[in-house]
C-alpha positions as CSV (number, residue, x, y, z in Angstrom):
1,X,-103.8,26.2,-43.9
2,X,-100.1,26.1,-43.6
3,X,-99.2,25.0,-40.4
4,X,-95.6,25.1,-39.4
5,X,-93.8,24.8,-36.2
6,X,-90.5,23.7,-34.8
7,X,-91.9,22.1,-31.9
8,X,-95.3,22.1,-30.7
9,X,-95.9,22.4,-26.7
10,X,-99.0,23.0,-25.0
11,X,-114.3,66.5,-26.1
12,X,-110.7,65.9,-25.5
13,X,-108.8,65.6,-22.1
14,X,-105.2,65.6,-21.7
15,X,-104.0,65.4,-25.4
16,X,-103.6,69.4,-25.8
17,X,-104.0,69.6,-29.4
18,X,-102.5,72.8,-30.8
19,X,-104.4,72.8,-34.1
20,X,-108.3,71.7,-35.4
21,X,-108.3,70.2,-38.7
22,X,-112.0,68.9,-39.8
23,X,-112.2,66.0,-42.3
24,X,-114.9,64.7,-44.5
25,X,-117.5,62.6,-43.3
26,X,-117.0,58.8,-43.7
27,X,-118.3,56.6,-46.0
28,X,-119.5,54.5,-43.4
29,X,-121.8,55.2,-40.2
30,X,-122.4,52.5,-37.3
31,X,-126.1,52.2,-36.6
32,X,-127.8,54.5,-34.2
33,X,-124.4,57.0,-34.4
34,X,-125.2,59.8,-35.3
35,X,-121.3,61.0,-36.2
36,X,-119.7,58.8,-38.9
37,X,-116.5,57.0,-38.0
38,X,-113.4,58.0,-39.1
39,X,-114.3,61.5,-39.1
40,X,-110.7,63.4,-37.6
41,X,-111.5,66.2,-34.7
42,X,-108.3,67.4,-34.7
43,X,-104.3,67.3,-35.7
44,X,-100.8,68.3,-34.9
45,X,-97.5,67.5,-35.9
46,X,-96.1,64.4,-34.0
47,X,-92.9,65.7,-32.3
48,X,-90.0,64.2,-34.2
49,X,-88.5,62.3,-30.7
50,X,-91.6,60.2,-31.1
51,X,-91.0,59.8,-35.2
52,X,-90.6,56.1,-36.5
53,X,-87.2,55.2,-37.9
54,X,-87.6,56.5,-41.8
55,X,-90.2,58.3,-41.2
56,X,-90.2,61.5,-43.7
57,X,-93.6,63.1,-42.0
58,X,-95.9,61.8,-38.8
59,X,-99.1,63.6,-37.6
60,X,-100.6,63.0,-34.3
61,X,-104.9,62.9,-34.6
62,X,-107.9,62.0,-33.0
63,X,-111.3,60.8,-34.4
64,X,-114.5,59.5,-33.7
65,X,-115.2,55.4,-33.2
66,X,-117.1,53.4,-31.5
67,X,-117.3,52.7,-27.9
68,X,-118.3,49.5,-25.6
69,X,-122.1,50.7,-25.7
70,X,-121.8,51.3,-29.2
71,X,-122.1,54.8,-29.2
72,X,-119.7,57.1,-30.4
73,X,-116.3,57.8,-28.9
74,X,-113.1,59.4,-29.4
75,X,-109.9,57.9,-30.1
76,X,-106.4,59.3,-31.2
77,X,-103.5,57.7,-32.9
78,X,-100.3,58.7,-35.2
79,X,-99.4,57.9,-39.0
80,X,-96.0,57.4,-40.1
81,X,-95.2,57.9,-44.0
82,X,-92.6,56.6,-45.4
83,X,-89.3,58.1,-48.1
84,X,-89.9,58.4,-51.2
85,X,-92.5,59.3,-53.5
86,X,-96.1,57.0,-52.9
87,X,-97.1,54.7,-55.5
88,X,-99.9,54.9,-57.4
89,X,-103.1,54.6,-55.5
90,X,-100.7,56.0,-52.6
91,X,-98.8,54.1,-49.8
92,X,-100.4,50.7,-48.9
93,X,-101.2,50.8,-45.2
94,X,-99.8,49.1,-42.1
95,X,-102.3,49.5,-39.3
96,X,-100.5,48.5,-36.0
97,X,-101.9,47.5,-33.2
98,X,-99.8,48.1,-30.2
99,X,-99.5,45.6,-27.2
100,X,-100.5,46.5,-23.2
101,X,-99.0,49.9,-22.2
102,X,-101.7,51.0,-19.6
103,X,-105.0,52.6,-19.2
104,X,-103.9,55.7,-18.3
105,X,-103.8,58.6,-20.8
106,X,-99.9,58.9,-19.8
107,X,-99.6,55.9,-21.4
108,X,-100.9,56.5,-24.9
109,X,-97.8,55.8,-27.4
110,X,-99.4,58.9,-29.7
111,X,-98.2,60.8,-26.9
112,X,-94.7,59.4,-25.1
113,X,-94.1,56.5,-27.6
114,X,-94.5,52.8,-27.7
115,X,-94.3,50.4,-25.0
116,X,-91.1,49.0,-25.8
117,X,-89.3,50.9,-28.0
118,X,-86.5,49.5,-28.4
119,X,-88.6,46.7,-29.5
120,X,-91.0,48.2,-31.6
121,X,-89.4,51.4,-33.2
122,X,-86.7,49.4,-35.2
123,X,-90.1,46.3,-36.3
124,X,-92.3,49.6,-37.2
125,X,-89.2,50.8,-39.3
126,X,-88.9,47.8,-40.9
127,X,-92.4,48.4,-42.4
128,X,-92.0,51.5,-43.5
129,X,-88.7,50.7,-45.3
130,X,-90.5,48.2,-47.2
131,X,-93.0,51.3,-48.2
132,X,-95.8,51.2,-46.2
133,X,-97.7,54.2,-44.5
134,X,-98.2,52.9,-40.7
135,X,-101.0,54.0,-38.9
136,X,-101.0,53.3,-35.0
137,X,-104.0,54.2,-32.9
138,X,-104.1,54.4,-29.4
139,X,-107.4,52.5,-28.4
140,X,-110.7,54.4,-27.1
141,X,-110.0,55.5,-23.6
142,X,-106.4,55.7,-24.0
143,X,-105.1,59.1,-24.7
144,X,-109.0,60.4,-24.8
145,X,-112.0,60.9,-22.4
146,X,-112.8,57.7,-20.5
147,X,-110.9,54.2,-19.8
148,X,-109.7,52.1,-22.5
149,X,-111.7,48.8,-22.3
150,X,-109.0,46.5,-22.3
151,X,-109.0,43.5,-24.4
152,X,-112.4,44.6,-25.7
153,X,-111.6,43.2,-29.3
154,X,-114.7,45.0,-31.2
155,X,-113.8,48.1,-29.6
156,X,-110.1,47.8,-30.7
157,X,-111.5,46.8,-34.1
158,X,-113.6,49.8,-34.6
159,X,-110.5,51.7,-33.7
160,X,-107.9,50.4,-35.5
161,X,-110.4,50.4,-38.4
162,X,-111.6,54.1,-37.9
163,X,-107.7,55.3,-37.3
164,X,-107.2,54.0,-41.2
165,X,-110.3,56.2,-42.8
166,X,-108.7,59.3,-40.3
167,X,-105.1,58.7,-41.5
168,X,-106.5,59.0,-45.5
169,X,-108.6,62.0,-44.8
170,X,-105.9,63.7,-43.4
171,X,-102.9,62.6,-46.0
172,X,-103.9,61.8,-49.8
173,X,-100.9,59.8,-50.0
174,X,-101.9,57.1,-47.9
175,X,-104.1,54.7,-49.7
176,X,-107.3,53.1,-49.4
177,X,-105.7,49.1,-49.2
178,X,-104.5,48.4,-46.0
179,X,-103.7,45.4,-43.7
180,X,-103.5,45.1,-39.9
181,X,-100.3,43.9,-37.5
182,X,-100.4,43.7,-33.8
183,X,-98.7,42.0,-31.0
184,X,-99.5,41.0,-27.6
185,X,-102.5,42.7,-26.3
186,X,-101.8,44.0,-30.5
187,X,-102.0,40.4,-31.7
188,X,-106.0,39.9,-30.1
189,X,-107.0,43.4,-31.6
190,X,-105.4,42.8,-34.9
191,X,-107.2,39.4,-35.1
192,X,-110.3,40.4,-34.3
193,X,-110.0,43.1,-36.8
194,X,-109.3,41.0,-39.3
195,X,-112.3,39.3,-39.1
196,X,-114.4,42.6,-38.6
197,X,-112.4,44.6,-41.5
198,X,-114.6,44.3,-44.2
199,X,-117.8,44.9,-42.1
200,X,-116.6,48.2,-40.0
201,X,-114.6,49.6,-43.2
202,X,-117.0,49.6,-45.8
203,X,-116.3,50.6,-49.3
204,X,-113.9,53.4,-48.1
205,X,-111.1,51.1,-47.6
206,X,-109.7,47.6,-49.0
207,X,-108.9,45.5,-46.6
208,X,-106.3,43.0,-47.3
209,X,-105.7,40.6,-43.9
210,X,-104.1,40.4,-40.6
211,X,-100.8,39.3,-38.6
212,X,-101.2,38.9,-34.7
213,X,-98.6,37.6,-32.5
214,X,-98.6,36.4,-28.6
215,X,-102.2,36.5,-29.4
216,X,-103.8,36.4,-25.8
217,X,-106.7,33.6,-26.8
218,X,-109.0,32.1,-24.5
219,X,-107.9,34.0,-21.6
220,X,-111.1,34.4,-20.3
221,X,-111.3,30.9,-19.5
222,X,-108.3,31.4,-16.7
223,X,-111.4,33.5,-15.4
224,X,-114.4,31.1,-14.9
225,X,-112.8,29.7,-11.5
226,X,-111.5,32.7,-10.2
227,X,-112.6,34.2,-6.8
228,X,-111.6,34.2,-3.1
229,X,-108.7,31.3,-2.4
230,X,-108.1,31.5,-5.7
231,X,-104.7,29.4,-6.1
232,X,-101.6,31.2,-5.9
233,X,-100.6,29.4,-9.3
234,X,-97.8,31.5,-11.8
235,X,-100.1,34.7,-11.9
236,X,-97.2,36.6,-11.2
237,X,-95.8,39.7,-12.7
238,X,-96.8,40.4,-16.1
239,X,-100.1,37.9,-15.8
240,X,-101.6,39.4,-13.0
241,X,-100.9,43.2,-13.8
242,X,-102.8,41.6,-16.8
243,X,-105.9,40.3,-14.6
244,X,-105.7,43.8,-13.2
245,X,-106.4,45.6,-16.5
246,X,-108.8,43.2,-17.4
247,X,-110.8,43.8,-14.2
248,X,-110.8,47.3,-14.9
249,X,-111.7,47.3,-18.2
250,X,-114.5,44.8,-17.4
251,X,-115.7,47.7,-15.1
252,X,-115.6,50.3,-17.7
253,X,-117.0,48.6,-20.0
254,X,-120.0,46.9,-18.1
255,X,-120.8,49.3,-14.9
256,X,-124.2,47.0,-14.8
257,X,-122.3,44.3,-13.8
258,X,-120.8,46.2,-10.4
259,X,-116.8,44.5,-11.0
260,X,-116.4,46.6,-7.1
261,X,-119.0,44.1,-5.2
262,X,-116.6,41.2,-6.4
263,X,-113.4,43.1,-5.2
264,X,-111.9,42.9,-1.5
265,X,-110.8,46.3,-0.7
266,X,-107.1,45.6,-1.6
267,X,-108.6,44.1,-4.8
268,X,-111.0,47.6,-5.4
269,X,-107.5,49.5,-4.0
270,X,-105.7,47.1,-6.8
271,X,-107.7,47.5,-9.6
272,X,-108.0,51.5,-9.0
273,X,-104.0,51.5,-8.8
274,X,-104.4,49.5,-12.5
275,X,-106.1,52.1,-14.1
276,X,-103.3,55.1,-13.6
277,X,-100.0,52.7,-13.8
278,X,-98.6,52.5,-17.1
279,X,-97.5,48.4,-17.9
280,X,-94.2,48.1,-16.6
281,X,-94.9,50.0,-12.9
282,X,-98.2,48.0,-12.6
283,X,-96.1,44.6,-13.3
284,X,-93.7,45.8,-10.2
285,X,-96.3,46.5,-7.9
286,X,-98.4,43.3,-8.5
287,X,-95.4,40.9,-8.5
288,X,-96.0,39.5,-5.0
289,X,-99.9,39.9,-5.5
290,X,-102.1,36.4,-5.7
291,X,-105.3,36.5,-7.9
292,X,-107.6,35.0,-4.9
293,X,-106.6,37.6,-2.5
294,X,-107.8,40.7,-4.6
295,X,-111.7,38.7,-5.2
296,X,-114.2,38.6,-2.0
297,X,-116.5,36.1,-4.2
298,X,-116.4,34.6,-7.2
299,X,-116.7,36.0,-10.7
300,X,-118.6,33.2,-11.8
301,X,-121.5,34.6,-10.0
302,X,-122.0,37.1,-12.6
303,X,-125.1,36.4,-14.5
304,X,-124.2,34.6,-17.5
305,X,-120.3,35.3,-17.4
306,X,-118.5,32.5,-19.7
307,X,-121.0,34.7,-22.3
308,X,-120.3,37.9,-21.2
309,X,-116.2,37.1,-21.4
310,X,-116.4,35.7,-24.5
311,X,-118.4,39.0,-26.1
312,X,-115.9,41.0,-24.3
313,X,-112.6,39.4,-25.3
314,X,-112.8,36.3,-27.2
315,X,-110.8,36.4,-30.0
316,X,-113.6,35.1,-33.0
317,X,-112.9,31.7,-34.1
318,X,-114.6,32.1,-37.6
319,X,-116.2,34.6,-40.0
320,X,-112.8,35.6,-41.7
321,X,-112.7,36.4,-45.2
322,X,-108.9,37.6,-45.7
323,X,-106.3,35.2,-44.9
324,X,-104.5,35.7,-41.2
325,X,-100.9,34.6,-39.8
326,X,-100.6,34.0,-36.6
327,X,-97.0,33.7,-35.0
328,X,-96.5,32.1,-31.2
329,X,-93.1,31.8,-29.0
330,X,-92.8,28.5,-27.5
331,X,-91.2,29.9,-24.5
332,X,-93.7,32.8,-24.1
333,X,-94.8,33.3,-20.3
334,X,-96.7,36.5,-20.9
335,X,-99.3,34.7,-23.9
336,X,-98.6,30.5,-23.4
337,X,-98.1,28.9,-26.4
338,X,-101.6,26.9,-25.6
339,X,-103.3,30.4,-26.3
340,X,-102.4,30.1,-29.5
341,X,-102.4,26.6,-30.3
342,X,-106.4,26.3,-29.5
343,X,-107.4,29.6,-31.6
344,X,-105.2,27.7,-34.2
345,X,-107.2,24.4,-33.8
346,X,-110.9,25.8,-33.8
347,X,-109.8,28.2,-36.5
348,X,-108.5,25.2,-38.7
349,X,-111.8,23.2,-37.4
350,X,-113.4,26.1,-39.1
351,X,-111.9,25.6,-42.5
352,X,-110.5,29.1,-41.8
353,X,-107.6,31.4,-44.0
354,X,-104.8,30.8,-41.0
355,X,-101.8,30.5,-41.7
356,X,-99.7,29.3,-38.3
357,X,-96.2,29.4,-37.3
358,X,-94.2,29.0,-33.6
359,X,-91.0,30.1,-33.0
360,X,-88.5,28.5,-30.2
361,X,-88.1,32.5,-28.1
362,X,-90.4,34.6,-26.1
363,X,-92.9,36.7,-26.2
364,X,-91.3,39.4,-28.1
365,X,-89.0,37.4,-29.5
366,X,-91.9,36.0,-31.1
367,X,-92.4,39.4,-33.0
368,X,-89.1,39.7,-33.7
369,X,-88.4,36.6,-35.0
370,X,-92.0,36.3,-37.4
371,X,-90.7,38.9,-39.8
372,X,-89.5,36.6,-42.2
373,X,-92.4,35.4,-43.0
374,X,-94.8,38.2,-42.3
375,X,-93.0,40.3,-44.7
376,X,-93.4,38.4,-47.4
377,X,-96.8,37.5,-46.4
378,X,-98.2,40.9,-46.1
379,X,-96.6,41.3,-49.8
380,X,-98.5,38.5,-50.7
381,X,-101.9,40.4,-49.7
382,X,-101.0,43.4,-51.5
383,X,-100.0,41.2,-54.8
C-alpha cells in the first residue's frame, strides 16, 4: 500500500428517445436473467449543451442491468469520445460514476447534466483530453422505470459495468479496457465496482481498477442507533437530505421490510418529498429537519439490520484484484474523513491493492485536488 497524507484526523418512462438502435447480445448473462446485460434498447444523440468539454461525439442510451432483486432492469447513461483519431484497440475507457443528484428521473445527468457542473464538466474534460472515451451511467431507477436504490453498491456496480459493454456496442471506437472513477455517492459505486469488475464484466471487457473519492464508508453504522429522540447531532443539510435518500432507497429496494411503519408521518411526508427533489432542493428543505423526529421507532428493530445495511451499502472491504486509490478531504463535512480512514484500515488489514491519499480541502475539493495523482495512476493501469 502507499499511504500518504498530510495530516490524518479522524419499458422506458420519461426519457423520450427519438430513435431504437438494437445491439448484440452480451457476452455475459447474470443468472436467472433471461436478457443479457449490456444489451442497448435504445439511442439518441446527446444534445450538444449537455456535451463534455472536448468532446467530438456523445450519444445518450439505455440498456439492460441488474436490479436490487436481481432481475433485470433498465438503466440509461451517455459516452463522451474524445479528438482525435482512437488508438489501436480504440479509446481506453473512463467509466464515471457520478455523486448524489436525486431520485427523481428529473435528476438524471444523461438528461439535464451533472450535479455540479461547474465541478464536474471541466474534471470529465480533463479525461478526455488525456484520450479517454468516458462513459457515465445514470444508475437503475434514475432516468428509467422505478426508483434508484440509493447507495445500493451492487446495483451501481452492475450499472456502471453494463453502461461500458452498451457504450462498445454502440461505438467500435471505444475499447474493451476500461477503468472506473467516481466521487461522493460516485466514490462508493466506483469502489464497489472495482471489486465486482472482473466478475460482472466477463471476458467482454478488461478491467483495469478504480479511483473513488469522498467515499461514503461505513455510513450505515450512523444508522444502528437511529430512531425516535434520535439526537439532533450535525445531521444537517447535506447529511440528512442524505438519510432521506437512503430511507427511500432502503424502501425501494426492500418493500418486505415496510421502511413506512418506522416513519412518523412527517418522516413518510419526508421521505416521499426525497424521492422527487433533485440534491440541492432536498438539502434546503431538510436543513432545519432532526433525524429522530422523522422515525416513530427504531430501525434497529428490523430483523437482522446491521446485515441487511451492510448487503445494501457497505462498501466491500476485500476481494479486489485490480489496485484502487482512494482520495479523502480532511475538511470534508458531507463524507468525514473517518469514512475513509476505516475502509483504508480494514482494506490494508486485508493485504489489499489501495493506494491512499488525503488532501487538506473539502469534499469536492477532494476531487479536484486528487488529479495529480489519479492521472498518472489511471496511466499506470493502462501501462
Amino acid at each position: 500500500m502507499n499511504f500518504q497524507s498530510k495530516s490524518i484526523i479522524a419499458a422506458l418512462c420519461a426519457a423520450a428517445i427519438s430513435s431504437v438502435v438494437l445491439a448484440p447480445m452480451a457476452s455475459a448473462e447474470a443468472p436467472g436473467v433471461s436478457v443479457a446485460t449490456g444489451t442497448v434498447v435504445s439511442s439518441e444523440p446527446l444534445p450538444r449543451d449537455l456535451w463534455i468539454p472536448g468532446t467530438v461525439d456523445a450519444t445518450r442510451f439505455t440498456y439492460w442491468t441488474i436490479g436490487s432483486d436481481g432481475s433485470p432492469a433498465l438503466s440509461s447513461g451517455a459516452y463522451y469520445v474524445p479528438a482525435g483519431l482512437a488508438p489501436e484497440g480504440g479509446w481506453p475507457v473512463i467509466a464515471w460514476a457520478h455523486g448524489t443528484t436525486g431520485l427523481d428521473d428529473s435528476c438524471a445527468p444523461s438528461l439535464v447534466g451533472p450535479g455540479l457542473p461547474e465541478r464536474d464538466y471541466p474534471y470529465l474534460g480533463r479525461w478526455l483530453a488525456e484520450g479517454y472515451a468516458v462513459v457515465a451511467t445514470d444508475y437503475v431507477g434514475l432516468g428509467t422505470p422505478g426508483l434508484m436504490p440509493y447507495l445500493d453498491g451492487k446495483v451501481e456496480a452492475h450499472s456502471v459495468v453494463d453502461s461500458v459493454k452498451a457504450a462498445r456496442a454502440l461505438d467500435s471506437s471505444i475499447s474493451k479496457r476500461w477503468a472506473v472513477v467516481g466521487q461522493s455517492q460516485g466514490g462508493g459505486a466506483a469502489i464497489t465496482t472495482a471489486r465486482y469488475a472482473t466478475e460482472y464484466g466477463g471476458d467482454s471487457l478488461d478491467f483495469r481498477g478504480g479511483v473513488g473519492t469522498g467515499v461514503p464508508a461505513n455510513i450505515e453504522l450512523v444508522f444502528l442507533p437511529a430512531g425516535p429522540g434520535f439526537p439532533p447531532i450535525a445531521l444537517g443539510g447535506g447529511l440528512t437530505s442524505y438519510a432521506l435518500y437512503i430511507l427511500a432507497g432502503l424502501r425501494e429496494a426492500h418493500p418486505e421490510i415496510d421502511v413506512n411503519s418506522y416513519l412518523t408521518p412527517l418522516g413518510r411526508e419526508q421521505v416521499d418529498l426525497a424521492e422527487k427533489l433533485c440534491a440541492a432542493d432536498l438539502e434546503d428543505a431538510s436543513k432545519k429537519l432532526v433525524l429522530g423526529d422523522v422515525l416513530s421507532r427504531p430501525l434497529n428493530e428490523i430483523p437482522n439490520f446491521y446485515g441487511l445495511l451492510n448487503d445494501y451499502m457497505g462498501v466491500p472491504t476485500s476481494g479486489y484484484d485490480r489496485p484502487i486509490f482512494i482520495g479523502q478531504g480532511l475538511l470534508d463535512v458531507d463524507v468525514p474523513a473517518p469514512s475513509a480512514l476505516s475502509l483504508v484500515a480494514a482494506l490494508v488489514a486485508n493485504g489489499e491493492p489501495v493506494t491512499f491519499k488525503a488532501y487538506n480541502t473539502d469534499h469536492s475539493g477532494a476531487l479536484i485536488e486528487s488529479q495529480a495523482d489519479t492521472i498518472p495512476f489511471v496511466a499506470n493501469l493502462f501501462r
